[in-house]
FITOR-750909 format. One line per field, with one value per residue (C-alpha): x, y, z; residue in three letters; residue number from 1. Coordinates in nm, 2 decimals. Each point is the difference from the previous one (the first is absolute). Example, Ala and Ser with C-alpha at 12.3 -4.5 7.8 and 13.67 -1.06 7.14 Angstrom:
c1 <- [1.23/0.14]
c2 <- [-0.45/0.34]
c3 <- [0.78/-0.07]
doke <- [ALA/SER]
kolza <- [1/2]
END
This chain:
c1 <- [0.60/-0.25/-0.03/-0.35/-0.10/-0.20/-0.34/-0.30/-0.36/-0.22/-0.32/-0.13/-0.09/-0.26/0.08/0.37/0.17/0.08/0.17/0.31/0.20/0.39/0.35/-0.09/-0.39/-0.35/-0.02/-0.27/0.14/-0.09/-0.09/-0.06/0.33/-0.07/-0.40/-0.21/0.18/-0.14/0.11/0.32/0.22/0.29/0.08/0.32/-0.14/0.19/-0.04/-0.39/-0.06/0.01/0.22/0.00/-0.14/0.26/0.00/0.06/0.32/0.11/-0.12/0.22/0.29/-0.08/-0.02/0.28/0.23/-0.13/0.09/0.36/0.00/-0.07/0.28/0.25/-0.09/0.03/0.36/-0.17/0.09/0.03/-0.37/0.03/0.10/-0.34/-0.21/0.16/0.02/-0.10/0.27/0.30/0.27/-0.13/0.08/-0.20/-0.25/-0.16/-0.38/-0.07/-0.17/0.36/0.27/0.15/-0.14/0.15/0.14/-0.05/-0.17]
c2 <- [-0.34/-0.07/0.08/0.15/-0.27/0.12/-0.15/0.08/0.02/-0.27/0.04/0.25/-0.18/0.16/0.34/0.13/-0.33/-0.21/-0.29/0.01/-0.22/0.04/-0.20/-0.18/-0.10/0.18/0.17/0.23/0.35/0.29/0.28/0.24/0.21/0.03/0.00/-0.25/-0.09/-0.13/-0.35/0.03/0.24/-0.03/0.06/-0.04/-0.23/-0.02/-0.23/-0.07/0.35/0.21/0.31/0.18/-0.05/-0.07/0.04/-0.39/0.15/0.03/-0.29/-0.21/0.20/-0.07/-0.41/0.02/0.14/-0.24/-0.26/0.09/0.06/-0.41/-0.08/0.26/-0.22/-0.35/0.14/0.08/0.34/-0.04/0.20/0.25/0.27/-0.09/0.03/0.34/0.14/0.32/0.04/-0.15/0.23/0.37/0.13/-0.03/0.32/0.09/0.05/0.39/-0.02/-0.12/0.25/0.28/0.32/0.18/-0.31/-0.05/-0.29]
c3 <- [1.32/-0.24/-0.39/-0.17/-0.27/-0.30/-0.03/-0.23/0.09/-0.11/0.20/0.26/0.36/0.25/0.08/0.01/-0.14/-0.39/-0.04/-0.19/-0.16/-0.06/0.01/0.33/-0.07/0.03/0.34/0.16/0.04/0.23/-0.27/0.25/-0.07/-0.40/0.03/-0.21/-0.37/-0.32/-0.11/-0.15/0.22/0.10/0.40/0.18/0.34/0.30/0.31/-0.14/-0.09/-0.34/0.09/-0.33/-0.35/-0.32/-0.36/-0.18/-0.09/0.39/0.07/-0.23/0.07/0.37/-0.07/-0.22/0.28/0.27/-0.28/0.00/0.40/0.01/-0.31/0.22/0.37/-0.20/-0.16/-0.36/-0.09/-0.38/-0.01/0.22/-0.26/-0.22/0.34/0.07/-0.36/0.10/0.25/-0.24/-0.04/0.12/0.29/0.31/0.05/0.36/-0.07/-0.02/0.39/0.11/-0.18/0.21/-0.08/-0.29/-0.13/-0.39/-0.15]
doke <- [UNK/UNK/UNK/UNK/UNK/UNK/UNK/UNK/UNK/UNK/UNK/UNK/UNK/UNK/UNK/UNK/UNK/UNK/UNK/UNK/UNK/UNK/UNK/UNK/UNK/UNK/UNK/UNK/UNK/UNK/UNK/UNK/UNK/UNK/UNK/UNK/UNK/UNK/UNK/UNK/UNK/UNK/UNK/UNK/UNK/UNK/UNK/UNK/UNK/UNK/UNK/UNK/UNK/UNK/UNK/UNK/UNK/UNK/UNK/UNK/UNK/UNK/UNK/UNK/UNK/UNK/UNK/UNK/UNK/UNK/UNK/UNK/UNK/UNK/UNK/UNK/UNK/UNK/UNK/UNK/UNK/UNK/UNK/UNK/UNK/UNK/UNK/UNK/UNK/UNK/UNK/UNK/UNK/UNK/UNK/UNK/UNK/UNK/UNK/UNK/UNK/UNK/UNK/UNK/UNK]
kolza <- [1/2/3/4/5/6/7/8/9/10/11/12/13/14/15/16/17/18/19/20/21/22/23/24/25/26/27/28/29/30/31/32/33/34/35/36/37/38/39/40/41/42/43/44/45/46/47/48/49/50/51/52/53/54/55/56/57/58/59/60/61/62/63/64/65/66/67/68/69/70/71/72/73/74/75/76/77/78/79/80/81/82/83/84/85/86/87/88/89/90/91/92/93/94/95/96/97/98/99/100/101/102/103/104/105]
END
């Protein structure tokens, strides 16, 4: 399995890659996927790669709930409400592309 980890764009490197810096370090990333991005973005990398641009908004909801899946694995789960505040008590929705047809929201 493995788990997109926010990073944002510090510098731009030859053609088609930046290096990034997030939770684990500065690492040179693939940009191919997203295209070349100012200093400052946000992408969500995978396995070397950026698949997909974020807002800094995402991106700290993103760290905040791999956060809480390391506290939940080490036995912590005292924070795992905060790291999922947007998911605390509503009830679970399919996205739209999911729901049967003629299904209300």
């Amino acid at each position: 399995m493995c788990i997109g980890i926010p990073m944002q764009v510090m510098e731009p490197e030859g053609t088609g890659g930046a290096w990034c810096v997030g939770r684990d370090g500065r690492q040179l990333l693939d940009m191919t996927l997203v295209g070349p991005q100012p200093p400052g973005t946000w992408v969500l990398a995978f396995v070397g790669a950026a698949r997909e641009v974020m807002t800094p908004e995402s991106a700290a909801q993103t760290d905040a709930a791999i956060d809480a899946l390391a506290a939940a694995l080490r036995g912590d789960t005292a924070a795992i409400d905060h790291a999922f505040a947007d998911l605390v008590n509503r009830e679970p929705q399919l996205p739209e592309h999911l729901r049967p047809a003629g299904v209300p929201k």
